[in-house]
C-alpha positions in Angstrom: -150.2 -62.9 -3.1 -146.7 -64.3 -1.4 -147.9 -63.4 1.9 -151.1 -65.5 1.7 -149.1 -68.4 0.0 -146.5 -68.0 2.9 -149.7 -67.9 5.5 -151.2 -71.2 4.1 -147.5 -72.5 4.4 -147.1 -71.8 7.5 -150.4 -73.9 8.3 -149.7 -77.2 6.6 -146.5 -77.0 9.0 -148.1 -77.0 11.9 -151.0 -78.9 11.1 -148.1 -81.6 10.3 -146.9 -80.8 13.8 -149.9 -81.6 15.2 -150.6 -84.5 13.6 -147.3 -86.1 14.1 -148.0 -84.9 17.9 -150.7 -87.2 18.3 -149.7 -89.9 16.6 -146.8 -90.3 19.4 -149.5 -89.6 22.1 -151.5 -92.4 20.6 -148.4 -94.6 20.5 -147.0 -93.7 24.1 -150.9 -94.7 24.8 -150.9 -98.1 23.6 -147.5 -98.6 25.1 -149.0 -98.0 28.2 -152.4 -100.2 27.6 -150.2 -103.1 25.9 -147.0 -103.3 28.3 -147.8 -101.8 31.7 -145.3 -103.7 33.0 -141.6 -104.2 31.8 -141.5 -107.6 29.6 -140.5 -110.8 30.4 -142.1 -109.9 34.2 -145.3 -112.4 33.0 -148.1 -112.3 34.5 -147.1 -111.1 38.2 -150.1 -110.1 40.5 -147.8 -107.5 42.3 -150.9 -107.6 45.0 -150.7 -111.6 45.1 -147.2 -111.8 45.4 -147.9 -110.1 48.2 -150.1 -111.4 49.9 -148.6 -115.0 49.3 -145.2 -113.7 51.3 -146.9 -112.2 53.7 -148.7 -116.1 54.5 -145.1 -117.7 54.3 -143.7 -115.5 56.7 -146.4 -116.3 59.2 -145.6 -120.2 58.8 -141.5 -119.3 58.8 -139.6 -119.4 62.2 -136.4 -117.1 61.5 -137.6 -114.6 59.0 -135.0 -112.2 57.5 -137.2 -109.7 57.8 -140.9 -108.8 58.4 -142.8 -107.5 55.8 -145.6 -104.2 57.4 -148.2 -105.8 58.7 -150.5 -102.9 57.4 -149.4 -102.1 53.4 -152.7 -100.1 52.8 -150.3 -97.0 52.7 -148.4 -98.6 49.8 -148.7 -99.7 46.4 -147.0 -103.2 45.4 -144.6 -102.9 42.7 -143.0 -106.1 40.8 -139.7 -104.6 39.4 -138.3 -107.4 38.1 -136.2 -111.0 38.4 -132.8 -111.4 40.3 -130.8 -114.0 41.9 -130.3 -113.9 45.4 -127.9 -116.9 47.3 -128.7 -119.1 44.8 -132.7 -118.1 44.7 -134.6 -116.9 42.0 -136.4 -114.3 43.3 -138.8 -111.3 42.1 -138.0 -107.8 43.4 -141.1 -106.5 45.3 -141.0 -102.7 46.0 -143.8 -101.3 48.4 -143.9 -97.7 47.0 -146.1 -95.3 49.7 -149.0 -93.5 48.3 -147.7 -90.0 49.6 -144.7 -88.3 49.1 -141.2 -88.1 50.9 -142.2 -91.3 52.9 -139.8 -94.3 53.6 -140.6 -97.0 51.2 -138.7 -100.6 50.6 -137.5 -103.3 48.1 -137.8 -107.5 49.1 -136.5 -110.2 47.0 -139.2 -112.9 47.5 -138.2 -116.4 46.4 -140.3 -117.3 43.5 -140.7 -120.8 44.6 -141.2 -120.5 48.4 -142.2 -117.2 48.6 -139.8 -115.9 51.6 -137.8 -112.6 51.8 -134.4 -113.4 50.8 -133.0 -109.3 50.8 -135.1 -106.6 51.7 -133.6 -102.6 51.6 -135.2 -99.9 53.2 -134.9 -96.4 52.4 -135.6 -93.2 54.2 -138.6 -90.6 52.8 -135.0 -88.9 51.0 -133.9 -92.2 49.2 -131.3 -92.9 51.7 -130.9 -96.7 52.1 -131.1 -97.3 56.0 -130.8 -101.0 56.1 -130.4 -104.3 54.1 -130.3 -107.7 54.9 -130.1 -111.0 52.8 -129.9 -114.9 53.5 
């Protein structure tokens, strides 16, 4: 009789387990769905951002640094805000689609939309070079 009480014991603990399981899957879900991003970002297009420095650089004589021509091997990240010489500026990371590659950060000036720092980094996270204004 003990050993079938201890058995059906033994099952409500788990099946708590479990249930308590999913419920943090469910939450970590809705995290995900709700803030994709971390908060305070807004509503950054990552993609547009993009885009809108790559057009200011073409009209700019004396560019920091060029941004790839070709970023179809990358996926725009917005990381956050920072200040850069006096610029507010969001911090664009082109993160490549495969593995071990070099990738690269560039503060673009939320107002103009020009490179104010960029870093680059090797395929090993070694920073190989950085410029800013």
């Amino acid at each position: 009789m003990w050993k079938l009480s201890f058995h059906i014991y033994k099952m409500k603990i788990t099946t708590q387990i479990l249930k308590i399981a999913a419920i943090a899957a469910g939450l970590l879900l809705i995290g995900l769905i709700v803030c994709p991003n971390l908060p305070g970002l807004g509503k950054v297009n990552p993609n547009q951002l993009l885009l809108e420095a790559k057009a200011t650089q073409k009209r700019a004589k004396g560019v920091i640094c060029q941004l790839p021509k070709d970023t179809s091997g990358f996926t725009p990240l917005v990381e956050g805000k920072d200040t850069i010489a006096g610029h507010e500026a969001w911090t664009l990371r082109l993160k490549p689609k495969a593995k071990r590659l070099p990738w690269s950060q560039y503060w673009i000036d939320e107002k103009t939309k020009a490179v104010v720092a960029f870093r680059k980094w090797d395929g090993h996270n070694n920073m190989v070079r950085s410029g800013k204004l």
